[in-house]
mmCIF file as Biopython writes it, N, C-alpha, C and O atoms, coordinates in Angstrom:
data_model
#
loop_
_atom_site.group_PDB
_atom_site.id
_atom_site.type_symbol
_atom_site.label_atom_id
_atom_site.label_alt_id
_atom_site.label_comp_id
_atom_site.label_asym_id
_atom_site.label_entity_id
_atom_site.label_seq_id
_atom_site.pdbx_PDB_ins_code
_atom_site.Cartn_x
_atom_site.Cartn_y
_atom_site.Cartn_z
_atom_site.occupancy
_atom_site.B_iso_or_equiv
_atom_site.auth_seq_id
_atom_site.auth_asym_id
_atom_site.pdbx_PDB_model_num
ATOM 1   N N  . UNK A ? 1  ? -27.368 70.365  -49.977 1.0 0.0 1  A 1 
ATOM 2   C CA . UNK A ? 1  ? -28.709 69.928  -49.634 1.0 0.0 1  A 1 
ATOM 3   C C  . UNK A ? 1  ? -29.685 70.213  -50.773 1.0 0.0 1  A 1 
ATOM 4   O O  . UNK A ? 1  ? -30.554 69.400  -51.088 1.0 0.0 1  A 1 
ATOM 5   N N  . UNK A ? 2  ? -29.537 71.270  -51.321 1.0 0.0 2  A 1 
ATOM 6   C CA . UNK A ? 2  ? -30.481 71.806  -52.522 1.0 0.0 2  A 1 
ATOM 7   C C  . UNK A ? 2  ? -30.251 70.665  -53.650 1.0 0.0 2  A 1 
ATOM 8   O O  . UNK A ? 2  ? -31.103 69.940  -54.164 1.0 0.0 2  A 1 
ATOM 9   N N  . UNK A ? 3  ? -29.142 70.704  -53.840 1.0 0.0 3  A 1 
ATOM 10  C CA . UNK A ? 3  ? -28.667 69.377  -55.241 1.0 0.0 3  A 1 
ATOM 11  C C  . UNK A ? 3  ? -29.404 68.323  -54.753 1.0 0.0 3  A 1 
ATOM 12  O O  . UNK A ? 3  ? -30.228 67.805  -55.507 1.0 0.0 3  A 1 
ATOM 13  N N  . UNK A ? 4  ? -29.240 67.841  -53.447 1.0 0.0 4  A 1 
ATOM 14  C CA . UNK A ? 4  ? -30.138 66.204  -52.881 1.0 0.0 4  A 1 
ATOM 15  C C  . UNK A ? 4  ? -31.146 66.562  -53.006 1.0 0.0 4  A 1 
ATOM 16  O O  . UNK A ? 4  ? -31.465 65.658  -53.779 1.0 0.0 4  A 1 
ATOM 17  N N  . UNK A ? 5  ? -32.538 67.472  -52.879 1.0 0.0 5  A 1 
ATOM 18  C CA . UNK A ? 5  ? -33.426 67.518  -52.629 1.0 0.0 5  A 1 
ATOM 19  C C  . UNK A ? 5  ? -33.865 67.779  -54.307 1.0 0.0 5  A 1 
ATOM 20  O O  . UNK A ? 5  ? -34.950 67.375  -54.725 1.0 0.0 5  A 1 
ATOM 21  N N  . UNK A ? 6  ? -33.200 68.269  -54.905 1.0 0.0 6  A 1 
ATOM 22  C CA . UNK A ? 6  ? -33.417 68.726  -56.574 1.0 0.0 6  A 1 
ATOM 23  C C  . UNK A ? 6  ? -33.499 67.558  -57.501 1.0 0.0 6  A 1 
ATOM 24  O O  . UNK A ? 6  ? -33.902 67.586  -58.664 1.0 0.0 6  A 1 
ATOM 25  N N  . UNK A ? 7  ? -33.034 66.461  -56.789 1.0 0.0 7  A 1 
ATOM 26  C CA . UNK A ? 7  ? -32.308 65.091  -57.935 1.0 0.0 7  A 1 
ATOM 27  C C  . UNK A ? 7  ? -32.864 64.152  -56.743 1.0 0.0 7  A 1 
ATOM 28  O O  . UNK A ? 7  ? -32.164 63.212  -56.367 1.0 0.0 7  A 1 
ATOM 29  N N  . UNK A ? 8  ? -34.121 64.404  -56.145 1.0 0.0 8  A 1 
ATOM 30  C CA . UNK A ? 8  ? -34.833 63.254  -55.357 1.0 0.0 8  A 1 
ATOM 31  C C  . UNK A ? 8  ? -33.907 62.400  -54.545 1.0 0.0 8  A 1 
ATOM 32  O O  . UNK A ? 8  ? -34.296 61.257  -54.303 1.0 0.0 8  A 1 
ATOM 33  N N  . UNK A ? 9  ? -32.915 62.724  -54.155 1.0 0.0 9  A 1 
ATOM 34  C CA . UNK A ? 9  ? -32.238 61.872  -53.220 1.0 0.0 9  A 1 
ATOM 35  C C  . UNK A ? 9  ? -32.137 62.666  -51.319 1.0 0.0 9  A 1 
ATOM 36  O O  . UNK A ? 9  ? -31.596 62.125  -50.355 1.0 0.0 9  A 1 
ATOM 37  N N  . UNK A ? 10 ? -32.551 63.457  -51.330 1.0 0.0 10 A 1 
ATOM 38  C CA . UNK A ? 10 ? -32.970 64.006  -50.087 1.0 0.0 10 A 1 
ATOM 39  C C  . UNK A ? 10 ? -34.622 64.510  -49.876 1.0 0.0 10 A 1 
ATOM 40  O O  . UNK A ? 10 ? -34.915 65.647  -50.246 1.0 0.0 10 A 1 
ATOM 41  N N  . UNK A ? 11 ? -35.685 63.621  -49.267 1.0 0.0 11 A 1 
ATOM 42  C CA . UNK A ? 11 ? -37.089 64.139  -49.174 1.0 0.0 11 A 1 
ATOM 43  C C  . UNK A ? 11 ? -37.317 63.752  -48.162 1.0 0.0 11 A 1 
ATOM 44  O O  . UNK A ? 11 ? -38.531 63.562  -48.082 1.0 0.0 11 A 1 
ATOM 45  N N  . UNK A ? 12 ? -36.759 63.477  -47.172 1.0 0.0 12 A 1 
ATOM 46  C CA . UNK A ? 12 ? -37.037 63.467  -45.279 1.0 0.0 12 A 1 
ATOM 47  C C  . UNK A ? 12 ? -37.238 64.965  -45.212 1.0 0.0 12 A 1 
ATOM 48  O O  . UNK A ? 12 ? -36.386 65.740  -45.646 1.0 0.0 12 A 1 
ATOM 49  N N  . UNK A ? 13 ? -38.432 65.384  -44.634 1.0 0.0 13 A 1 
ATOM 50  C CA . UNK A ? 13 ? -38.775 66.739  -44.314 1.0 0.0 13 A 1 
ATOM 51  C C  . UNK A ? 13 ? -38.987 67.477  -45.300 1.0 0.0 13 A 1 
ATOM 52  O O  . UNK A ? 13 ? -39.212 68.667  -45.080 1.0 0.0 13 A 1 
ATOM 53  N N  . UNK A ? 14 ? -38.973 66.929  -46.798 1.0 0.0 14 A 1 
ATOM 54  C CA . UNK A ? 14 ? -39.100 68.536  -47.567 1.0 0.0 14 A 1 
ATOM 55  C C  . UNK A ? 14 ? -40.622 68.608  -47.963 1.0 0.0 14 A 1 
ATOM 56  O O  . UNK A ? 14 ? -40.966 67.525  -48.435 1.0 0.0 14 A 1 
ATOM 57  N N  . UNK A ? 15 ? -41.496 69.392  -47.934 1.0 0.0 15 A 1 
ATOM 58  C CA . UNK A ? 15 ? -42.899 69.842  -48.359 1.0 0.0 15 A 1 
ATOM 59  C C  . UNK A ? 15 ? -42.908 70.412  -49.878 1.0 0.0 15 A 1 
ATOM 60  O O  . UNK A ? 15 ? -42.147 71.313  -50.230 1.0 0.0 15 A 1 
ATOM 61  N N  . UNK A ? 16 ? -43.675 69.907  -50.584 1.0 0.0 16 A 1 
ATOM 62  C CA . UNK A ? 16 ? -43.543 70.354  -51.961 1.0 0.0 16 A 1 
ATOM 63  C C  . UNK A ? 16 ? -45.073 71.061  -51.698 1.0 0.0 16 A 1 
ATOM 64  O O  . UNK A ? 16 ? -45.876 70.712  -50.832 1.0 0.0 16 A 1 
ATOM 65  N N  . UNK A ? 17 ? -45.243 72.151  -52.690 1.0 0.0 17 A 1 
ATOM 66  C CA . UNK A ? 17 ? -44.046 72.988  -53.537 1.0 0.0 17 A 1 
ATOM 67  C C  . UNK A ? 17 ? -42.700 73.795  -52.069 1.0 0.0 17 A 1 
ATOM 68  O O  . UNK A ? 17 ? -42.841 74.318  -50.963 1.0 0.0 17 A 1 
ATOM 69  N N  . UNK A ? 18 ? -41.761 73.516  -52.793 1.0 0.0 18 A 1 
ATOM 70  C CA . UNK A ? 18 ? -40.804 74.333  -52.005 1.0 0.0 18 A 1 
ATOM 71  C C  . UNK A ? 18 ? -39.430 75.484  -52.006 1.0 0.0 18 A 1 
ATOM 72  O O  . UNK A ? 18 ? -38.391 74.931  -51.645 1.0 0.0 18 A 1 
ATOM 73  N N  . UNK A ? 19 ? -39.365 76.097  -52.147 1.0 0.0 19 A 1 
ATOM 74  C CA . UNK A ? 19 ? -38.381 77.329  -51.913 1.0 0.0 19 A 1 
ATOM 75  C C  . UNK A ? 19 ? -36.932 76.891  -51.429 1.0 0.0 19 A 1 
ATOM 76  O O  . UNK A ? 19 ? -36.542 76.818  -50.263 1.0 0.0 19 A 1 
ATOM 77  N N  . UNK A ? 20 ? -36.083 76.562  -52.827 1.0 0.0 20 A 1 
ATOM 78  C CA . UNK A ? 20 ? -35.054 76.190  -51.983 1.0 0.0 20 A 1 
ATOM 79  C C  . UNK A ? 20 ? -34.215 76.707  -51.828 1.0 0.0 20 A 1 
ATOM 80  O O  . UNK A ? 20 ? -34.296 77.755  -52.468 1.0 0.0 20 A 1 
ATOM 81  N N  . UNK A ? 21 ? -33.022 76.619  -51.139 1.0 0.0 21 A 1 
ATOM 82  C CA . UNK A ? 21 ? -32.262 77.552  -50.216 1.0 0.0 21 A 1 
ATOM 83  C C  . UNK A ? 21 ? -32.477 78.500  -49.425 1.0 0.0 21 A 1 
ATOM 84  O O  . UNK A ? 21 ? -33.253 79.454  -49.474 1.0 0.0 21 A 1 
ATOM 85  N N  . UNK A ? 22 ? -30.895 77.794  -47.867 1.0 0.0 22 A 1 
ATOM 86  C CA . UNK A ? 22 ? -31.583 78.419  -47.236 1.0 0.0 22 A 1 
ATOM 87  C C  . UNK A ? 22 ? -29.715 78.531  -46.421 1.0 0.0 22 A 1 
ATOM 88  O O  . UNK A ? 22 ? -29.479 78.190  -45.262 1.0 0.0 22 A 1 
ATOM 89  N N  . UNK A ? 23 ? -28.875 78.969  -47.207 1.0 0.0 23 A 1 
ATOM 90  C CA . UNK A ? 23 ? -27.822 80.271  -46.778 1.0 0.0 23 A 1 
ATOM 91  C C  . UNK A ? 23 ? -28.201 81.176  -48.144 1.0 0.0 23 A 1 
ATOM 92  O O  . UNK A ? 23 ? -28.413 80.776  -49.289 1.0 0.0 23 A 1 
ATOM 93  N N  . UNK A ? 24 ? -28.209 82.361  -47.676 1.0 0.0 24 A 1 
ATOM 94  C CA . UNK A ? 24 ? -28.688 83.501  -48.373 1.0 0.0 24 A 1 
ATOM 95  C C  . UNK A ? 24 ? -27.721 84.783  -48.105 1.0 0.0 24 A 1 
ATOM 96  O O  . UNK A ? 24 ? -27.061 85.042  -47.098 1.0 0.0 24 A 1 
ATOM 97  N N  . UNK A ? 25 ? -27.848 85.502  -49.330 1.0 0.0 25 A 1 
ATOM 98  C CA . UNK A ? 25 ? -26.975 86.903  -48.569 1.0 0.0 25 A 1 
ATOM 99  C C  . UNK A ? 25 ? -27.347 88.188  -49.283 1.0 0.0 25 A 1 
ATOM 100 O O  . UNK A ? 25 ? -27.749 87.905  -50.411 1.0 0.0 25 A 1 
ATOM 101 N N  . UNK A ? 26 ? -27.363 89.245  -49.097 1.0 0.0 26 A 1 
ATOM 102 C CA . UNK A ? 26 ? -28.050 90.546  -49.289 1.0 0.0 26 A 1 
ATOM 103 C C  . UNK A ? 26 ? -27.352 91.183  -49.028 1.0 0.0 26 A 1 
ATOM 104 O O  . UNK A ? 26 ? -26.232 90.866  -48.630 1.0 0.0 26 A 1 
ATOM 105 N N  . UNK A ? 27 ? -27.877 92.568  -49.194 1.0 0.0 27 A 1 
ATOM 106 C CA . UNK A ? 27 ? -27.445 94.145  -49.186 1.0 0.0 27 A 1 
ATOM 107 C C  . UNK A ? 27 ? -28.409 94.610  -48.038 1.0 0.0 27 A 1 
ATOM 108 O O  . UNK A ? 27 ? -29.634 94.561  -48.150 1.0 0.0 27 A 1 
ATOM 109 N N  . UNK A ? 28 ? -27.969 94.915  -47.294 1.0 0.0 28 A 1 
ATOM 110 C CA . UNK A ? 28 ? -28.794 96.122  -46.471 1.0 0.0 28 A 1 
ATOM 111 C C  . UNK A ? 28 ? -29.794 97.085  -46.550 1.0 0.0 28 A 1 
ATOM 112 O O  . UNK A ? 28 ? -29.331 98.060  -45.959 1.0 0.0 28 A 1 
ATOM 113 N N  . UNK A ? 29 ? -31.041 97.383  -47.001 1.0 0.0 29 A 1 
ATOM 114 C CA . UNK A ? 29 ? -31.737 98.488  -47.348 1.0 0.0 29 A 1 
ATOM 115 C C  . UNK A ? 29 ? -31.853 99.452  -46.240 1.0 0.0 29 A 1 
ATOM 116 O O  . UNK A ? 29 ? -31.543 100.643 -46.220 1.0 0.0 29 A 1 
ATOM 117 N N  . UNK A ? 30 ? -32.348 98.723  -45.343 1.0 0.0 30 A 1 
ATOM 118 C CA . UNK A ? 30 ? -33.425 99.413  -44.131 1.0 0.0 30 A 1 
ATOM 119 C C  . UNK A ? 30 ? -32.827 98.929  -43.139 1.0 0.0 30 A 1 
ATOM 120 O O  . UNK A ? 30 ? -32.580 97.723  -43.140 1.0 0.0 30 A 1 
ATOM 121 N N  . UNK A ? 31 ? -32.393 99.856  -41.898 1.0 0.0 31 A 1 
ATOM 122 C CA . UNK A ? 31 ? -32.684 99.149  -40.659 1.0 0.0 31 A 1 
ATOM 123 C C  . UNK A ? 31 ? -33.299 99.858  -39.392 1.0 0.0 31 A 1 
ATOM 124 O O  . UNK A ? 31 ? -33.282 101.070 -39.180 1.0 0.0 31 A 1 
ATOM 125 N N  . UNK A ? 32 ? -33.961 98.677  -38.420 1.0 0.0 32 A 1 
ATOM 126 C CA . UNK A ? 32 ? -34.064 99.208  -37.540 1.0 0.0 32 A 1 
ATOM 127 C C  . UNK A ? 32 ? -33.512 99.540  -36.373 1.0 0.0 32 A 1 
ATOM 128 O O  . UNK A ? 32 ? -33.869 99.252  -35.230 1.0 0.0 32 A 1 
ATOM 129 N N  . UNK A ? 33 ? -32.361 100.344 -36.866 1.0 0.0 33 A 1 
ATOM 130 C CA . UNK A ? 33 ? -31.348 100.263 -35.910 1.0 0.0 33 A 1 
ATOM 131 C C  . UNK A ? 33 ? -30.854 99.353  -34.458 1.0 0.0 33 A 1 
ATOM 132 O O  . UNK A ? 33 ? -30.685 99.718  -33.295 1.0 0.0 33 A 1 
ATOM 133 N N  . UNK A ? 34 ? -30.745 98.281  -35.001 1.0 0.0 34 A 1 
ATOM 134 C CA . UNK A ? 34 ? -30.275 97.112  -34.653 1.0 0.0 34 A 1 
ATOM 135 C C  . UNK A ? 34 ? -29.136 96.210  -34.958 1.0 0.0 34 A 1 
ATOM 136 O O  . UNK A ? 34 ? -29.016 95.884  -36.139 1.0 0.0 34 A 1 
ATOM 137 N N  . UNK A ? 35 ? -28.354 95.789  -34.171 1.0 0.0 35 A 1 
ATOM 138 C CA . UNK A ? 35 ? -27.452 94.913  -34.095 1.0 0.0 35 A 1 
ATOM 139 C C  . UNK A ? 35 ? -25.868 95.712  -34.896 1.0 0.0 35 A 1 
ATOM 140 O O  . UNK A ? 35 ? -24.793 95.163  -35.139 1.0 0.0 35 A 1 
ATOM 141 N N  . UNK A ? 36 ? -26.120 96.572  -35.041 1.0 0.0 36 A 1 
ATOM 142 C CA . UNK A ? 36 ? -24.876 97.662  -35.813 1.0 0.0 36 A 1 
ATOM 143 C C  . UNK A ? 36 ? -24.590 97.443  -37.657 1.0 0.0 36 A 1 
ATOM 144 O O  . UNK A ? 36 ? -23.591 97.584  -38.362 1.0 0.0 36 A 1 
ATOM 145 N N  . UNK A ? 37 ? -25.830 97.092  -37.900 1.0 0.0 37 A 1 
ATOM 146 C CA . UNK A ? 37 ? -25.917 97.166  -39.398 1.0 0.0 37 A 1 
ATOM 147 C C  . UNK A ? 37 ? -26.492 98.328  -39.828 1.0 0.0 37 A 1 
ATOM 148 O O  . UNK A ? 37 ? -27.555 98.854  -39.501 1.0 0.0 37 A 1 
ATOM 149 N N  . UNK A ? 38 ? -25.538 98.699  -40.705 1.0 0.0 38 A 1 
ATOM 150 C CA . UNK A ? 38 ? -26.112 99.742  -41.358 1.0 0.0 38 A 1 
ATOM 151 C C  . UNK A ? 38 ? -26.527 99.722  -43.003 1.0 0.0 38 A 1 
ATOM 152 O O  . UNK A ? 38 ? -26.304 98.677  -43.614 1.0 0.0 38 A 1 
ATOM 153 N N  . UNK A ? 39 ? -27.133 100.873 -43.727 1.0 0.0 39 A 1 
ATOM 154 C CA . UNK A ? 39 ? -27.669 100.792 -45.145 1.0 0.0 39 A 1 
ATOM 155 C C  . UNK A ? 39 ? -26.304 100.529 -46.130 1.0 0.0 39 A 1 
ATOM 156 O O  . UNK A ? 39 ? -25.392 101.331 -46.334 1.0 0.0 39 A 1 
ATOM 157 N N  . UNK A ? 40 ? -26.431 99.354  -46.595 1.0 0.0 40 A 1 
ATOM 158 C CA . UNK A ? 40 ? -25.475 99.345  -47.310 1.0 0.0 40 A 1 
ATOM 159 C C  . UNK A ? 40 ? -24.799 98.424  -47.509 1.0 0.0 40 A 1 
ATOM 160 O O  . UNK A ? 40 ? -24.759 97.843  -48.593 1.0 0.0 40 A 1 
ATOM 161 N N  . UNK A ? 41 ? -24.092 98.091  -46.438 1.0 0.0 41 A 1 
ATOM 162 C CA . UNK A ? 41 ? -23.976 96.661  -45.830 1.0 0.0 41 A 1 
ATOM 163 C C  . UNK A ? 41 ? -23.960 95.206  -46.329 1.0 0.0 41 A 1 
ATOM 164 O O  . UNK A ? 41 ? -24.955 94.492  -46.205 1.0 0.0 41 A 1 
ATOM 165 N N  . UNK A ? 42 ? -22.839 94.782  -46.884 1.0 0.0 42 A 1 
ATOM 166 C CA . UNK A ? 42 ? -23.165 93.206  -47.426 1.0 0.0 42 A 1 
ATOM 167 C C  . UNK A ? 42 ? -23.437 92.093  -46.191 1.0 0.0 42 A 1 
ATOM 168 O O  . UNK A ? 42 ? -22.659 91.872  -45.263 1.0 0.0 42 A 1 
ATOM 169 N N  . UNK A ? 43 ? -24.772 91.435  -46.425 1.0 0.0 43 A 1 
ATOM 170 C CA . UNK A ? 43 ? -24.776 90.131  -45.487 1.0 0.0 43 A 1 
ATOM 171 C C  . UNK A ? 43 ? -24.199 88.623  -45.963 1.0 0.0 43 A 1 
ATOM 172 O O  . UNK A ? 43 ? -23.840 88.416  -47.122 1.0 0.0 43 A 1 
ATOM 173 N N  . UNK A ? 44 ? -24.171 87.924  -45.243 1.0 0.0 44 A 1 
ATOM 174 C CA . UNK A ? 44 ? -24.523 86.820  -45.290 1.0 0.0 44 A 1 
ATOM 175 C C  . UNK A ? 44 ? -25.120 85.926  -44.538 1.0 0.0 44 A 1 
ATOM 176 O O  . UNK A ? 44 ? -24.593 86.013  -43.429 1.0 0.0 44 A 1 
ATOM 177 N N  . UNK A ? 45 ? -25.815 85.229  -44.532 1.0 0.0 45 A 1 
ATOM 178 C CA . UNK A ? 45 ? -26.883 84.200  -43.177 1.0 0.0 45 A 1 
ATOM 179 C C  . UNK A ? 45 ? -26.492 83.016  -43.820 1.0 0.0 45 A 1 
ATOM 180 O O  . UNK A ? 45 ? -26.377 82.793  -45.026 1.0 0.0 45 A 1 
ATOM 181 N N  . UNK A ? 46 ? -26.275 82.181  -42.712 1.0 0.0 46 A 1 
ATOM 182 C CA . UNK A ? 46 ? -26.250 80.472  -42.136 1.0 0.0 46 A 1 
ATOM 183 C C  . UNK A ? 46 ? -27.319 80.267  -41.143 1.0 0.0 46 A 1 
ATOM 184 O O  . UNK A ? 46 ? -27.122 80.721  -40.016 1.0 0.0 46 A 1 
ATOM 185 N N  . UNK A ? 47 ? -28.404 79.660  -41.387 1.0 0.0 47 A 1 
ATOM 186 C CA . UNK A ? 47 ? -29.537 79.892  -40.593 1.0 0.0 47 A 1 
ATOM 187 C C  . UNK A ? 47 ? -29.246 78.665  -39.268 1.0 0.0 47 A 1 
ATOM 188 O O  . UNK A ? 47 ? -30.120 78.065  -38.643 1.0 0.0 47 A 1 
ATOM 189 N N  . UNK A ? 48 ? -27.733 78.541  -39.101 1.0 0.0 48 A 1 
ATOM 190 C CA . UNK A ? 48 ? -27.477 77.409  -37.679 1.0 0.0 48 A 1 
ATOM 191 C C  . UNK A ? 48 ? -26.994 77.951  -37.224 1.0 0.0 48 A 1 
ATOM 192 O O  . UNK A ? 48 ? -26.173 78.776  -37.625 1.0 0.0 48 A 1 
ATOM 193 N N  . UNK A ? 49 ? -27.556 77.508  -35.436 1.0 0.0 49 A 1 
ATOM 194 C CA . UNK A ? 49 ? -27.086 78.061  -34.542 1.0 0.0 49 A 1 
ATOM 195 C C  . UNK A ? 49 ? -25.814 77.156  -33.706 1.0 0.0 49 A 1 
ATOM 196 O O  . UNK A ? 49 ? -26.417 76.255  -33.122 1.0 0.0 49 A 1 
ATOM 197 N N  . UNK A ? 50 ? -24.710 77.062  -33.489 1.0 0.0 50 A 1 
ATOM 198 C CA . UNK A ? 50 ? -23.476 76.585  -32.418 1.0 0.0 50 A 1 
ATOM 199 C C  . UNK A ? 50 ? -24.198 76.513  -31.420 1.0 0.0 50 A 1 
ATOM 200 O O  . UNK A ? 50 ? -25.272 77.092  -31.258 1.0 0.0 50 A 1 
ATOM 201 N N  . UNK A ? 51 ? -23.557 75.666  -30.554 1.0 0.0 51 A 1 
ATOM 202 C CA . UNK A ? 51 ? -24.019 75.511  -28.987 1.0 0.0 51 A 1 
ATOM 203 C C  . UNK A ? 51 ? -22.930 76.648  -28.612 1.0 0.0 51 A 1 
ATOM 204 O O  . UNK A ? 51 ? -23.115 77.506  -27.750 1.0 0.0 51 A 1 
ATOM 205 N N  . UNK A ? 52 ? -22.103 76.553  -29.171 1.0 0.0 52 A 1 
ATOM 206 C CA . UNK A ? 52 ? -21.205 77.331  -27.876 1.0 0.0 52 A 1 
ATOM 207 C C  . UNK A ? 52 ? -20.515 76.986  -27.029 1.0 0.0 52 A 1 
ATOM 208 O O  . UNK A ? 52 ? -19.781 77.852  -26.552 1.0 0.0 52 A 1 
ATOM 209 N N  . UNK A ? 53 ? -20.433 75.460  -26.419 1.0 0.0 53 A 1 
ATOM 210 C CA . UNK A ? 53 ? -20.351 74.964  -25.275 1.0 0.0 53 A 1 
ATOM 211 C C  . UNK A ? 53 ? -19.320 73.540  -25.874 1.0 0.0 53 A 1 
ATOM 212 O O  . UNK A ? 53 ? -18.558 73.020  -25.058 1.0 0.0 53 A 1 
ATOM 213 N N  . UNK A ? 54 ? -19.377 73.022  -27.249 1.0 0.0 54 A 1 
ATOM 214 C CA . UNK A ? 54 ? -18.529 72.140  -27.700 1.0 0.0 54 A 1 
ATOM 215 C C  . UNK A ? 54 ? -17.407 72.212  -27.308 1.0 0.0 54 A 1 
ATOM 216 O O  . UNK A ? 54 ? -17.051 73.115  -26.552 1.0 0.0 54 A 1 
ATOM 217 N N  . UNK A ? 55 ? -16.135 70.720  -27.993 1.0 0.0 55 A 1 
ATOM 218 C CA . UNK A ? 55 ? -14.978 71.087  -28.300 1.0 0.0 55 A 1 
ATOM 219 C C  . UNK A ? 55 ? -14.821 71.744  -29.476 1.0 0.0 55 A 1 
ATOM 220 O O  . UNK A ? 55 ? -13.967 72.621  -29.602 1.0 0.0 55 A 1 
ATOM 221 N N  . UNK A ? 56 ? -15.845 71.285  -30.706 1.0 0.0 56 A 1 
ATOM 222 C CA . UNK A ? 56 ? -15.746 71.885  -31.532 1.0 0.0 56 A 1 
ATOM 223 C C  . UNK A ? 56 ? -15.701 73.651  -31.885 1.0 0.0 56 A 1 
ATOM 224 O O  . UNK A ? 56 ? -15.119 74.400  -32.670 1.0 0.0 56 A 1 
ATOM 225 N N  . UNK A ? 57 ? -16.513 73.731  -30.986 1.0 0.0 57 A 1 
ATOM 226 C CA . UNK A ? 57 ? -16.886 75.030  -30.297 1.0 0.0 57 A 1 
ATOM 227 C C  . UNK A ? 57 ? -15.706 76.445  -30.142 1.0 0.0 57 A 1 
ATOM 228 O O  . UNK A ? 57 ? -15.391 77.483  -30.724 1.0 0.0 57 A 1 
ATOM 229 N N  . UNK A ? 58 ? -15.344 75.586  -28.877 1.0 0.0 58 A 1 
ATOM 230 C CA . UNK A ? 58 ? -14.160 76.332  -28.388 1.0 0.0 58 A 1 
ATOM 231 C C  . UNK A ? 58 ? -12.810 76.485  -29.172 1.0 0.0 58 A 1 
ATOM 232 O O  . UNK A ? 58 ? -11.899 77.312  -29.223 1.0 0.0 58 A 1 
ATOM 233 N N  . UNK A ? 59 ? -13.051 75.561  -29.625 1.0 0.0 59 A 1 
ATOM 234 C CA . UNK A ? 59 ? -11.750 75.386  -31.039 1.0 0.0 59 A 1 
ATOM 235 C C  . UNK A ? 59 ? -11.958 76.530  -32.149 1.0 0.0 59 A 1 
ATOM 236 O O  . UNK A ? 59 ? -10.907 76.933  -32.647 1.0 0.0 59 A 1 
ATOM 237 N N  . UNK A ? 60 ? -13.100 77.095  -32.598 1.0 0.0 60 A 1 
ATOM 238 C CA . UNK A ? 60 ? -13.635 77.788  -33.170 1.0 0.0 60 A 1 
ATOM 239 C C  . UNK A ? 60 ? -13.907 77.155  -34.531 1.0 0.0 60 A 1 
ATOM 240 O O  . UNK A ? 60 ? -13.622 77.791  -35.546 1.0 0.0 60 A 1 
ATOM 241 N N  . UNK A ? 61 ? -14.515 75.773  -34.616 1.0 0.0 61 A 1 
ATOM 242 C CA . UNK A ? 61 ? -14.886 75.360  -35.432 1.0 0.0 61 A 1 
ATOM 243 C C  . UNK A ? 61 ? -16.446 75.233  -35.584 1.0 0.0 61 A 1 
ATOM 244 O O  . UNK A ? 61 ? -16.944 74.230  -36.097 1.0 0.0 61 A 1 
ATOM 245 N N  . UNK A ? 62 ? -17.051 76.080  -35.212 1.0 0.0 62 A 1 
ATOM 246 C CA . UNK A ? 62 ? -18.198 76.209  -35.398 1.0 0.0 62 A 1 
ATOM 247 C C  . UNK A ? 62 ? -19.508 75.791  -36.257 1.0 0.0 62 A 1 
ATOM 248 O O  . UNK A ? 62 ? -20.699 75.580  -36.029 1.0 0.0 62 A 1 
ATOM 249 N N  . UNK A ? 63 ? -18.280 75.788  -37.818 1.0 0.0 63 A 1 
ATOM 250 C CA . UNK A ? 63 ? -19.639 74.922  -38.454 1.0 0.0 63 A 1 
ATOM 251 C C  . UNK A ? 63 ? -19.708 73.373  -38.515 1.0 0.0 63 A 1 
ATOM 252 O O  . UNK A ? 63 ? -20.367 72.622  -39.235 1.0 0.0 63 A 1 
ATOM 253 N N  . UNK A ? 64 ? -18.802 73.138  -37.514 1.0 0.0 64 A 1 
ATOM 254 C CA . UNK A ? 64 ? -19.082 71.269  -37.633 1.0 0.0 64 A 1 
ATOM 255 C C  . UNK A ? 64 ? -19.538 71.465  -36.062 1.0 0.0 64 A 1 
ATOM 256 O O  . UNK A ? 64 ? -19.901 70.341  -35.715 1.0 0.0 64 A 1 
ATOM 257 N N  . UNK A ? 65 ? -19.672 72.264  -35.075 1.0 0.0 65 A 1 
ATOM 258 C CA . UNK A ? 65 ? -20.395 72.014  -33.842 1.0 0.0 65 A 1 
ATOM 259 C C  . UNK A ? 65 ? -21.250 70.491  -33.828 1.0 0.0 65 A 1 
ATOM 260 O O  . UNK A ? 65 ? -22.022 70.045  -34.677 1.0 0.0 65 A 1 
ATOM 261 N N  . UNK A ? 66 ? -20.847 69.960  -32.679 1.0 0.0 66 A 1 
ATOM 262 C CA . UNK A ? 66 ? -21.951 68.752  -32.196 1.0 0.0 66 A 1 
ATOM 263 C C  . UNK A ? 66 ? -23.675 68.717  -32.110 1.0 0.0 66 A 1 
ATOM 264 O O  . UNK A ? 66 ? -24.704 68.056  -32.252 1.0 0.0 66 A 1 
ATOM 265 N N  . UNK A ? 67 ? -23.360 69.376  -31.929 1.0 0.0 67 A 1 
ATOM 266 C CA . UNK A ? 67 ? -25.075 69.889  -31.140 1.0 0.0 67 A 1 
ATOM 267 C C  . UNK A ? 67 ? -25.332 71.016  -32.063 1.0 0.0 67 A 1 
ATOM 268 O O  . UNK A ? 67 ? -25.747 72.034  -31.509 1.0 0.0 67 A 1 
ATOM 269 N N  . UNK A ? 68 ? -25.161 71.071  -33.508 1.0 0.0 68 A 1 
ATOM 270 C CA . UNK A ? 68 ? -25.630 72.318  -34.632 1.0 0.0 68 A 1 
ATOM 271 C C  . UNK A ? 68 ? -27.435 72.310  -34.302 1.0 0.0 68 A 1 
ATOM 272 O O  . UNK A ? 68 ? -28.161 71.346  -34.059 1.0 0.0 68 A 1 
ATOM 273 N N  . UNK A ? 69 ? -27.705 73.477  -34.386 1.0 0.0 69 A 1 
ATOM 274 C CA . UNK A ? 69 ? -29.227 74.092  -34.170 1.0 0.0 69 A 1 
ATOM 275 C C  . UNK A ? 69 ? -29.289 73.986  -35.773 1.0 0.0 69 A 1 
ATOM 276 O O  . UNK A ? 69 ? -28.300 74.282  -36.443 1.0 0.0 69 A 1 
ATOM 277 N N  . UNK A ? 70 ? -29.987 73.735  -36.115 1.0 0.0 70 A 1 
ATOM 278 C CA . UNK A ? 70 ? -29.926 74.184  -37.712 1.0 0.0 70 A 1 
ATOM 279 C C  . UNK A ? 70 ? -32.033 74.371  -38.234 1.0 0.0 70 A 1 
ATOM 280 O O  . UNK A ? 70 ? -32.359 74.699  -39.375 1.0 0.0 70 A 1 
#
């Protein structure tokens, strides 16, 4: 998506100036003891959500889900 939007062939929805990318991944600094991450910690984020409820779904193919939240 970043390459389409970089080389003008993707601009449905994008707002200039803009910040691109948006899977990201980090180190842990801080937490508020939440969700069982601790300091240190390699992440990674896919900012889509699965329904859950697919075939794709249940198959555990998750990132082609029907109904992707994204």
């Amino acid at each position: 998506t970043d390459i389409r939007v970089y080389r003008g062939r993707k601009i449905k929805g994008v707002r200039r100036p803009s910040v691109l990318g948006h899977e990201f991944a980090g180190v842990i600094v801080e937490t508020g003891g939440h969700g069982g991450f601790r300091t240190g910690d390699h992440v990674a984020v896919c900012p889509a959500l699965p329904c859950g409820q697919c075939r794709e779904c249940h198959l555990g193919a998750e990132n082609i889900c029907q109904r992707l939240i994204a």
